[in-house]
C-alpha positions, 0 to 999 in steps of 0.5 A: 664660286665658293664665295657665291656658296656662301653669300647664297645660303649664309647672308639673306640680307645680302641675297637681294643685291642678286638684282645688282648682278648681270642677271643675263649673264649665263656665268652668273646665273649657271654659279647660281644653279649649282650652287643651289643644287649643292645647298639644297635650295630651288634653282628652277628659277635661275635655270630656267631663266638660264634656259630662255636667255643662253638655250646653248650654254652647256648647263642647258644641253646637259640638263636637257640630256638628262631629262631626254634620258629620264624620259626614256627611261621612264617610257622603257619602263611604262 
């Protein structure tokens, strides 16, 4: 994962050949999430298509977790 880091953030030339990639591939795409969130970039396009393509990978149940608690918390608080 750390060679994806950096080929992410330090090489924007070589950021397009992502369309060369398993674009379906729920390792890659969930790579490409966290290692988004660690550089600070947008990954909402990468989860989400994680979330259509792989609903029962386990970025997916943690992130819809996460949400459900945000949720309710907002909800207690309201």
């Amino acid at each position: 994962m750390i060679w994806l880091l950096f080929w992410f953030d330090y090489d924007p030339v070589n950021r397009t050949d992502y369309s060369k990639c398993d674009a379906k591939d729920p390792e890659t795409l969930a790579n490409l999430v966290v290692c988004g969130l660690h550089l600070g970039k947008s990954s909402s396009r990468y989860l989400s298509q994680l979330k259509l393509t792989h609903p029962e990978h386990i970025l997916v149940k943690r992130a819809s977790s996460a949400e459900d608690s945000f949720e309710r918390a907002v909800q207690s608080v309201a």
